[in-house]
N, C-alpha and C positions, 0 to 999 in steps of 0.2 A: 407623401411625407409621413403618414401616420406608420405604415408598414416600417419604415426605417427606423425611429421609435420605438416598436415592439424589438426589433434585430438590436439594437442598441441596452433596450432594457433586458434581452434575452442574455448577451453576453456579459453586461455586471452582474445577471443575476450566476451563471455557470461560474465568473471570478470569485466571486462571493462563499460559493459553496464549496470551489476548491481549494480556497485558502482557510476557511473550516475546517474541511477535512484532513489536509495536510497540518495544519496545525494542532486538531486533535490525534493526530496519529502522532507526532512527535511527541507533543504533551504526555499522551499516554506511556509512548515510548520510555521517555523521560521518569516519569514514574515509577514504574516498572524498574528500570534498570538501577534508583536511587532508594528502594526500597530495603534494607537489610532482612536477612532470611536470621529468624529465629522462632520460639513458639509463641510469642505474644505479636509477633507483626502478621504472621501465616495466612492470617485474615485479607489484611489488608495486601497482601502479595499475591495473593489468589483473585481478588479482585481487580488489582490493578493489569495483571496478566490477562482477567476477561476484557478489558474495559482497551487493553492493546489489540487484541485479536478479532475485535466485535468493530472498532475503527478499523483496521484493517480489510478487513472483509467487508467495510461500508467504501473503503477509498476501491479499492480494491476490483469491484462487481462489475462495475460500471467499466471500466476499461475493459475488464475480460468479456462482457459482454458485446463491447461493440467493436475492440480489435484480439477477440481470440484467437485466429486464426496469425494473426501475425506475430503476437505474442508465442504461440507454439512452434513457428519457426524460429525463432527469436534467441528461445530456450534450446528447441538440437543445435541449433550455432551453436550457443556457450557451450554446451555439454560435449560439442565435439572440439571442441578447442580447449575445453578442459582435460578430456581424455588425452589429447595429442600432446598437449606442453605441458603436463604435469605430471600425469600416469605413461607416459610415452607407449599409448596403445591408438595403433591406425586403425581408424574406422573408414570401412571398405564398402 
């Protein structure tokens, strides 16, 4: 009983940090994208662009790290179906 416990508090704790993480990558997102570019915000647009990329690379890691390898199949799909129905070049 106690083991099941830990497996239970394992997975609120994995929800927990995923909906963190996607929330701060939108958020950031969000920011970023509602920010106006001029010389007095440049500041805070440069910021907000690390503060995107710096989430991203935290949501990010963690999947590449444990499905890299399917992720990189994942990617010649698209890219080959992107070359075929868009660029109408066959890859052979």
């Amino acid at each position: 009983m106690h083991t099941n416990d830990n497996i239970q508090c394992l997975y609120f704790t994995l929800l927990q940090s995923l909906i963190v993480f996607f929330a701060g990558t939108i958020g950031s997102s969000m920011l970023c994208h509602s920010t106006p570019y001029g010389p007095e915000t440049l500041p805070l647009k440069i910021g907000a662009f690390g503060l995107f990329a710096s989430m991203m690379g935290v949501t990010m890691a963690p999947l590449i790290i444990m499905a890299g390898r399917y992720c990189t199949c994942q990617q010649a799909f698209c890219l080959e179906c992107v070359c075929v129905c868009v660029l109408n070049v066959q890859i052979e």
